[in-house]
C-alpha positions as CSV (number, residue, x, y, z in Angstrom):
1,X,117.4,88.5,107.3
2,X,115.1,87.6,104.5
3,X,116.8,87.0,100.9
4,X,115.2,90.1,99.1
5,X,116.7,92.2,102.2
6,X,119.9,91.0,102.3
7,X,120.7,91.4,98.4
8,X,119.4,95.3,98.5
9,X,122.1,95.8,101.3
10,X,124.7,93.7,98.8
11,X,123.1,96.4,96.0
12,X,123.6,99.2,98.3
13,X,126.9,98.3,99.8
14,X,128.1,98.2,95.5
15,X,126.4,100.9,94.3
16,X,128.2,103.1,97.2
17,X,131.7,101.8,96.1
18,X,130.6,102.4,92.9
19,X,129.6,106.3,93.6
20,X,132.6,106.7,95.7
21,X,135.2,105.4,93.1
22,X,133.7,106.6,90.3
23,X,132.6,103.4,88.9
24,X,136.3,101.8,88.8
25,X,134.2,98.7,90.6
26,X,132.4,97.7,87.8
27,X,135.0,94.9,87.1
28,X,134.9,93.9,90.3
29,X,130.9,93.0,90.6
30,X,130.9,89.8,90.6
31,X,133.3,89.1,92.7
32,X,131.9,91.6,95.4
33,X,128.8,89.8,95.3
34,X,129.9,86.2,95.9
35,X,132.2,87.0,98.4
36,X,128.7,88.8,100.2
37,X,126.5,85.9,100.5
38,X,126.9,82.0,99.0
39,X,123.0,82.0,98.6
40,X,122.5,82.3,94.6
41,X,119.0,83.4,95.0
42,X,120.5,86.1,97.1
43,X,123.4,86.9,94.7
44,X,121.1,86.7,91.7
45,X,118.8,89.7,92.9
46,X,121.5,91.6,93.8
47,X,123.0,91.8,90.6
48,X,119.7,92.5,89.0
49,X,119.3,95.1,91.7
50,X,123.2,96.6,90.6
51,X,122.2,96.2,87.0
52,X,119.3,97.6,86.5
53,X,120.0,100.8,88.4
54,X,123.4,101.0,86.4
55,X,121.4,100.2,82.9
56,X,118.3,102.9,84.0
57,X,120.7,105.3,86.0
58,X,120.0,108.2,83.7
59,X,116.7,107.6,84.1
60,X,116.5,107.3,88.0
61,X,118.8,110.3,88.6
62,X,116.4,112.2,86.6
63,X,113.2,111.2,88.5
64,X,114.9,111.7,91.8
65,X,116.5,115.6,90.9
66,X,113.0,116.6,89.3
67,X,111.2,114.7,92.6
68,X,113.4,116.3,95.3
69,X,112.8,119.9,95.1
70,X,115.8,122.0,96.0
71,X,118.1,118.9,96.4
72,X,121.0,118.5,93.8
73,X,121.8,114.5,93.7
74,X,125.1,115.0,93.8
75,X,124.7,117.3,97.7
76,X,122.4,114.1,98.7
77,X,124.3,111.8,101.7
78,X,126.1,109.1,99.3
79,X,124.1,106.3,101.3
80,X,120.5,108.2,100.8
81,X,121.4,108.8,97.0
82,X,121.6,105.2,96.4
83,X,119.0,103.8,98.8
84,X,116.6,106.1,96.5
85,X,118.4,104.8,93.6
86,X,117.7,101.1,94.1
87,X,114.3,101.6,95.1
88,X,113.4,104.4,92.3
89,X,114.8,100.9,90.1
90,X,112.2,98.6,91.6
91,X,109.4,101.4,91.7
92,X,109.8,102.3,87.3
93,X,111.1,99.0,86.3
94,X,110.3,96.3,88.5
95,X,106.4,95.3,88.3
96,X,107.5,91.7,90.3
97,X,108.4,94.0,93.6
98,X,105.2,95.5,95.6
99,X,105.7,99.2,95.6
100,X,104.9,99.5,99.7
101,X,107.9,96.8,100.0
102,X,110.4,99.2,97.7
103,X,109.2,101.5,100.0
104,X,109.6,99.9,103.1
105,X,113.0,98.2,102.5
106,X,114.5,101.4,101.4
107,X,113.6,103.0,104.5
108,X,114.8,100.7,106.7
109,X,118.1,100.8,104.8
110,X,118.4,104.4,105.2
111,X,118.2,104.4,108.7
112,X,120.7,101.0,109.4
113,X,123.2,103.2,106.8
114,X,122.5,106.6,107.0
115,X,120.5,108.3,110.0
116,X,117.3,108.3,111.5
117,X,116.0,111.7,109.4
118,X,117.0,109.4,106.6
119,X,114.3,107.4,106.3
120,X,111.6,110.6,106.3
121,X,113.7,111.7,103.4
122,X,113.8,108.6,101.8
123,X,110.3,108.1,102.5
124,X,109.0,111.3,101.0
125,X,110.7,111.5,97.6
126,X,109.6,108.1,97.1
127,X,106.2,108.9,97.8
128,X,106.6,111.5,95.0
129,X,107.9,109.1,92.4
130,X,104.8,106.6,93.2
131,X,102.1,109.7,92.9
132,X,104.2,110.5,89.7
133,X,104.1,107.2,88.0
134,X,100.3,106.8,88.7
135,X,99.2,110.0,88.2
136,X,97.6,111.1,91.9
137,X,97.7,114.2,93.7
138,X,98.7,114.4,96.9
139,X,96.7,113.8,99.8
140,X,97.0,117.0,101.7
141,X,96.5,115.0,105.1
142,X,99.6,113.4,104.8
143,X,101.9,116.1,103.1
């Protein structure tokens, strides 16, 4: 598993904890993450991952709820919720991460967490957020 890959599921695994014990973890992140992987590079991107969703939280949430018509966040799957989460993160605030790669990686994570339907979910909200930030319309052919 490539380095980038295996910190978002590190990121994911957290950020689930996180939503689950209503951020009691928090104390606990750095010790999560070591114990997930002895590869800094690895460790490093995850807590960057974990931070900068925590940091832009308000932020993301509100993208994703105005995105994902008829879908409170909080009657999202846990998993999906956070999946879209981390890759709302690297879509608004991380110009180093190729958009189709947030994309792609949060997909994949959907479907190894969550279940297959998961990953069209996924897949269309972050669409939305992309055509949002740069100002397109959609393309009727693939809506």
């Amino acid at each position: 598993m490539r380095k980038r890959t295996q910190a978002r599921h590190i990121a994911l695994q957290f950020l689930y904890q996180m939503d689950i014990r209503a951020g009691e973890v928090l104390d606990e992140m750095d010790t999560f993450i070591s114990k997930s992987s002895d590869d800094p590079e690895v460790n490093q991107f995850a807590l960057s991952l974990i931070q900068g969703v925590i940091e832009h939280r308000k932020e993301i949430d509100d993208q994703i709820v105005k995105t994902a018509q008829n879908w409170d966040l909080h009657r999202m799957a846990i998993i999906d919720r956070n999946v879209l989460r981390i890759a709302t993160h690297e879509i608004l605030q991380r110009d180093d991460i190729p958009t189709k790669v947030s994309i792609n990686e949060a997909i994949d994570l959907g479907k190894e967490y969550s279940t297959q339907q998961s990953g069209a979910f996924i897949n269309g909200i972050l669409d939305r957020i992309v055509r949002d930030k740069n100002g397109t319309e959609p393309n009727p052919e693939t809506e």
